[in-house]
N, C-alpha and C positions, 0 to 999 in steps of 0.2 A: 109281664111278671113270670118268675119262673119258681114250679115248687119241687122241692128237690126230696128222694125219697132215699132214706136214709138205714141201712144194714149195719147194724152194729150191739155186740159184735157178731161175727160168722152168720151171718146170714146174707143172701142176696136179694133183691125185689126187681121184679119186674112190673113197668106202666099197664100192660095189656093183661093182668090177671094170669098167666102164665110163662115158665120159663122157657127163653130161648123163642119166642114166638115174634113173629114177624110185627115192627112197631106199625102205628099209627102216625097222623098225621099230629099233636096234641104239642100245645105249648102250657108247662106246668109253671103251677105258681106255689108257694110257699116261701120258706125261711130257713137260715141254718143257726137261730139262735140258742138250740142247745149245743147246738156242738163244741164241744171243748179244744177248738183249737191251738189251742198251747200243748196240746198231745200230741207229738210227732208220729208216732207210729200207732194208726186201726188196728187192730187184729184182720188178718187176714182180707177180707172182704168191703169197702165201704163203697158203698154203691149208688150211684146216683143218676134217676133218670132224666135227661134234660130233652126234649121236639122242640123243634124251633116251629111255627106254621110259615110257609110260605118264606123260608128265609136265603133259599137259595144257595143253601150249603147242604150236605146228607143227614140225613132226618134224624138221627138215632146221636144222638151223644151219650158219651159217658166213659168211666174209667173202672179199672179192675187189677187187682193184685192176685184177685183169686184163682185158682186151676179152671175155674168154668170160665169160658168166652163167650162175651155177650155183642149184638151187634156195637155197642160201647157202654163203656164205665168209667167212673172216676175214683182215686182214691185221694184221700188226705192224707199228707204227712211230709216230713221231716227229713225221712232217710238217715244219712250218716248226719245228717249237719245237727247244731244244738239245739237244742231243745226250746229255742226261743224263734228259733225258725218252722219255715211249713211254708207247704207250697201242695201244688197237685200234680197228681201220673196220669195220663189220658189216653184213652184207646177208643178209635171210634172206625167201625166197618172192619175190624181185625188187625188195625193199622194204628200204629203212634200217631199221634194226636200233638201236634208242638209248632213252633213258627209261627211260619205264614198264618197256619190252621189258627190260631187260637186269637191270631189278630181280626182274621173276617170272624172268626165267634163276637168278638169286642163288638167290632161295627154292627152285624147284626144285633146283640143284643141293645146295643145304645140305640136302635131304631124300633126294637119292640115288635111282637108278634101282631098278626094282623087278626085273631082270637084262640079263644083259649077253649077248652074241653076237659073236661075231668077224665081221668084216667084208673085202672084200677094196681093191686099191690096186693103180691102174692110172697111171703116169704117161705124162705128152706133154708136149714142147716146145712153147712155143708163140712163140719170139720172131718167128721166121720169118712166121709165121701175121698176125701183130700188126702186122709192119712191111710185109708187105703191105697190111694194111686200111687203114695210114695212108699209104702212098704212092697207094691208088688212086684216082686224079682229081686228085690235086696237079699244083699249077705254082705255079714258081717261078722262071720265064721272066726274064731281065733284071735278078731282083733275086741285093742281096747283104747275107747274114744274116748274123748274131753269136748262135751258142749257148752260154748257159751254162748248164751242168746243174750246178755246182756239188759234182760229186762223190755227185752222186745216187743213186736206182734209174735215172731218166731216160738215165745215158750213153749205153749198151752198144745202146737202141734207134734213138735221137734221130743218134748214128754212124753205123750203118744206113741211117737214112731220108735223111741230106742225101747219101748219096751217091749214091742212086738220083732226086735232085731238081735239074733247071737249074740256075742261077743260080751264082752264087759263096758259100760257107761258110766259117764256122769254127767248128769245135765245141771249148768251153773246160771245162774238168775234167770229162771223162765218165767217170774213172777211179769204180768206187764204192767210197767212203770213208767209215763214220760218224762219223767224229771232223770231216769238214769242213776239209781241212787250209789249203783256200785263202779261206775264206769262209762264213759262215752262209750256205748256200739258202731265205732267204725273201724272195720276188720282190718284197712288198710293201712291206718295210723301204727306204729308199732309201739307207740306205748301204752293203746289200748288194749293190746296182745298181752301183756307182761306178765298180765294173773293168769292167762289161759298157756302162756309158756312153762309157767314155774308150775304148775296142776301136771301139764303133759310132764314134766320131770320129775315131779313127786309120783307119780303113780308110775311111771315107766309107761306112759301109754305109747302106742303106734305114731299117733297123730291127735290136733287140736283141731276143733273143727271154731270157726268166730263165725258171727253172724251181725249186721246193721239193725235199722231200727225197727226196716220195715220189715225186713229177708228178703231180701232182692242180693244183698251181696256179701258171698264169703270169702273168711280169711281161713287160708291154713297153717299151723305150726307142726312142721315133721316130725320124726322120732328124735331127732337131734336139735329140735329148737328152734330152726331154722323158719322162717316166714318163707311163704313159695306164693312170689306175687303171682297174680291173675293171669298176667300172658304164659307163665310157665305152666300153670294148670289146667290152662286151655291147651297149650302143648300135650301134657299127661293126658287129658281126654282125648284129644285127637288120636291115639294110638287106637282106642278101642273103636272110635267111631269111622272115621275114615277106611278102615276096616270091612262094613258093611259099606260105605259112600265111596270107592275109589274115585279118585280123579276130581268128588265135588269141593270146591269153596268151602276152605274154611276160612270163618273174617277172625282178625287181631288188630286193636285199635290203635293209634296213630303212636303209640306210647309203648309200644311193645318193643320188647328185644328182638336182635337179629336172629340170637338162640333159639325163640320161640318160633320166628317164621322157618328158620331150617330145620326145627323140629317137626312140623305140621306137616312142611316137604317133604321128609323124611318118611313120613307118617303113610305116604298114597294121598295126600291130598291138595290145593293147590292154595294154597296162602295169600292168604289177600290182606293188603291193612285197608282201613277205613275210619272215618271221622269218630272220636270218640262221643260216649254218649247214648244212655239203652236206650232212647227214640230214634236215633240213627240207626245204631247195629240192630235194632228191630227191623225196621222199614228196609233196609237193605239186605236183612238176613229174607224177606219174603221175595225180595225183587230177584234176589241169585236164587233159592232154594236151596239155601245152605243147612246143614243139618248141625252145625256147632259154629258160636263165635266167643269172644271173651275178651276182656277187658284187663288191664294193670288194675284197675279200681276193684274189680271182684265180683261184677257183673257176669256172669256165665250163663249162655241163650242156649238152650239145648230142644232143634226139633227134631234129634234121633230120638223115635218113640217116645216123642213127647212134643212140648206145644210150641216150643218157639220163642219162649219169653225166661226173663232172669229170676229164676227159684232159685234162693241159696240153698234153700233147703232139700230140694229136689239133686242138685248139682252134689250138693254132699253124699247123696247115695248113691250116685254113681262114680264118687272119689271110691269109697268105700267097699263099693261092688268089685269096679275095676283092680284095685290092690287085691282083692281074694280072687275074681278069677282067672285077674292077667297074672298073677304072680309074681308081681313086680309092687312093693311098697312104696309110698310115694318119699321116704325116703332112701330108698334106694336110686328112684329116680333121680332126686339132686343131688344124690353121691356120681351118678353116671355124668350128669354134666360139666362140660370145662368151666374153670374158673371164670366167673365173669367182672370184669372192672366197669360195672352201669351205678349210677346214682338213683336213689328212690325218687321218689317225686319231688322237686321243689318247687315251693310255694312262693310267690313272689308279689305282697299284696299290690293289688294296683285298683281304684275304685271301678265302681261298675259304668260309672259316667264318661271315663275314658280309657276302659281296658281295650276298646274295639279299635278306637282312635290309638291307641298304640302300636297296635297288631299291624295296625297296614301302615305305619312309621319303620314295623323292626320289617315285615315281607318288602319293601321300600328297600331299604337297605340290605338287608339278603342277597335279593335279585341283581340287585347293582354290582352285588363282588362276586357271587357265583355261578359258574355254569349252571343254567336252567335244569340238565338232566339231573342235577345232583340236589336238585331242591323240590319236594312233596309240599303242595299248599292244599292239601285236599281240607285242612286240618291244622289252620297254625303255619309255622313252617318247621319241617322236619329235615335237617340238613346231612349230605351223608358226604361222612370226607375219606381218604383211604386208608383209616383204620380205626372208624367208628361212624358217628353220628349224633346231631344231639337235636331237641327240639324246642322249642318255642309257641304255646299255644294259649286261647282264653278259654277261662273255666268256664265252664257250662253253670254252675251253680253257686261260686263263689266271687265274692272281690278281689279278685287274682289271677295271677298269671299263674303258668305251671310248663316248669323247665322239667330235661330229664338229657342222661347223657349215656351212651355204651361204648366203649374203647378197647381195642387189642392190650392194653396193657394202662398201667396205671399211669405212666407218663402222658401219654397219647389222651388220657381221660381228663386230667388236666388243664392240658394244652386245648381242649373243646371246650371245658367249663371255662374258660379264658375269653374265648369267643363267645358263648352266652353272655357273659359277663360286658363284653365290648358293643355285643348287639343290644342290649338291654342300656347301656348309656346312650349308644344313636339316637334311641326314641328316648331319651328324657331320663330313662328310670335308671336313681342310685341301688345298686343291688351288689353283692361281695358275696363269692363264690364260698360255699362248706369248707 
């Protein structure tokens, strides 16, 4: 049996009567019958202790969303997806928690502890705690922002934090709500953006800050309206932090522009892409000792003076910061960059029973017409031809495929959605290019 000890909201608990202390040996029992799972997004914190006895895996599980790290935590929720979904984040020994890992959790638990121990439970607040760490060093001098949390976990802090910050605000549905009443929260979809673009245009602000269900991932809208996906933004951080890191690793996930890696180059730093996915860019951002990575999605892992892990919320005060004291607004940023001919993400349903079985139908067929130097499978297949690239990968969390394409010019952009389009018939799938 396992009993699971439950934070909610803003609080954390630990088994051993205090926090941060070294676990025990205990396998816990209980239930999670109040939980309300149909609520995608906890506030902040949900936390769960699980020991296995004797089970031959590290002793400590669990997951966390919160600034505190614990040897592990769990949380629940939904993230970007609907509200009818959920699933769980897991962190165990300061490490993602996914895979492999959660299948020997399966087997172990289908075999059951070898005995059980009571355990003790200690809670703390921590909003206070949290919204200090993100107000200290912030500025936000002159500027004026538009937040939407969308009915998040995000409100109840992100309310907190613009009051203690310069500038001018407005925070829009901090209320938290799982059903979403005003809006899907995912930063990345641009028609979720639409009310947080027309607010940034009604007020004249600098910038729109979005936020998902859980705050793990933001969206930005410029002074001019403009969406600035996720690898551009990790590019605009990399200025400031590569800064202090020359020469270290910055990651950009398999889905990223060519712009954004010769921006990071650009930057003093050395560009790296990697499998997308915040359990991968986690686990890989600890194995290089990278100080920043970023995502198309809106995932941003910041461990310059700070933890390592995806805070949108955190990530936004440092858009923030950097625009007053780099001197450079982050619209001014995507005024400096060349025109780009990349397509947003496409979605390509395919079920989850045979998206895998596709994958290595289209890498099958890739492999077969292209030079091997010119094809990345770290992640899908990412093909680079001489005057672009496009790619072909399985979502991590959906029933679906997900395309993307960058090209010297719009013909050239084309002419590669052509070829998505060709690879995706080899393996089976009717699909018709934007």
């Amino acid at each position: 049996m396992v009993r699971f000890f439950a934070a909610y909201p803003l609080h954390v608990r630990d088994i051993n009567g205090a926090m941060n202390s070294a676990p025990t040996r205990h396998a816990l029992r209980g239930s999670l019958d109040a939980l309300p799972l149909f609520i995608p997004a906890l506030p902040f914190a949900f936390v769960f202790g699980v020991v296995v006895a004797e089970a031959g895996i590290p002793e400590w599980l669990g997951w966390s969303s919160s600034p505190i790290i614990f040897g592990g935590a769990i949380q629940v929720t939904g993230s970007h997806n609907p509200p009818t979904h959920n699933g769980f984040k897991m962190v165990m020994g300061g490490l993602s928690f996914f895979g492999a890992d959660i299948e020997e959790l399966g087997r172990v638990s289908a075999a059951g502890p070898d005995r059980t121990d009571d355990g003790g439970v200690v809670s703390r607040a921590i909003e206070e705690a949290y919204v200090d760490r993100l107000a200290a060093g912030a500025v936000a001098t002159g500027l004026s922002v538009i937040w939407d949390c969308g009915n998040g976990a995000s409100g109840p802090a992100t309310e907190k934090l613009v009051a203690r910050l310069d500038g001018t605000h407005k925070v829009l549905f901090p209320e938290i709500d799982g059903t979403f009443p005003n809006h899907h929260p995912n930063p990345v979809d641009p028609e979720t953006l639409e009310l947080l673009r027309a607010e940034v245009a009604a007020a004249g602000a600098d910038l729109g800050i979005g936020f998902d269900g859980d705050g793990d991932r933001i969206g930005i809208i410029d002074g001019k309206g403009r969406q600035v996906p996720g690898d551009l933004l990790t590019a605009f951080l990399a200025k400031d932090v590569a800064a202090r890191h020359p020469g270290a690793p910055i990651l950009l996930d398999v889905k990223s522009s060519e712009a954004a890696l010769r921006l990071v180059e650009s930057a003093g730093a050395a560009a790296q892409i990697w499998k997308t996915g915040h359990s991968h860019m986690k686990k890989r951002m600890k194995e290089l000792e990278a100080p920043l990575a970023g995502e198309m999605s809106g995932h941003i892992f910041i461990a310059d003076n700070y933890l390592g892990f995806d805070d949108a919320i955190y990530a936004a005060v440092r858009v923030i910061t950097q625009m007053v004291k780099g001197g450079q607004s982050i619209t001014e940023f995507m005024d400096s960059l060349p025109e780009q001919h990349a397509t947003p993400e496409l979605r390509i349903d395919c079920p989850d029973t045979v998206k895998f079985d596709s994958m290595e139908k289209i890498r099958a067929h890739v492999l077969s017409g292209h030079d091997a130097a010119d094809v990345n499978s770290i992640d899908g297949v990412r093909v680079r031809s001489g005057d672009g690239w496009w790619l072909i990968r399985a979502s991590n969390t959906e029933a679906a495929l997900v395309a993307r394409a960058e090209a010297a010019d719009q013909t050239a952009l084309d002419r590669l959605l052509g070829d998505i389009e060709t690879t995706l018939a080899a393996a089976g799938l009717d699909w018709k290019r934007p």
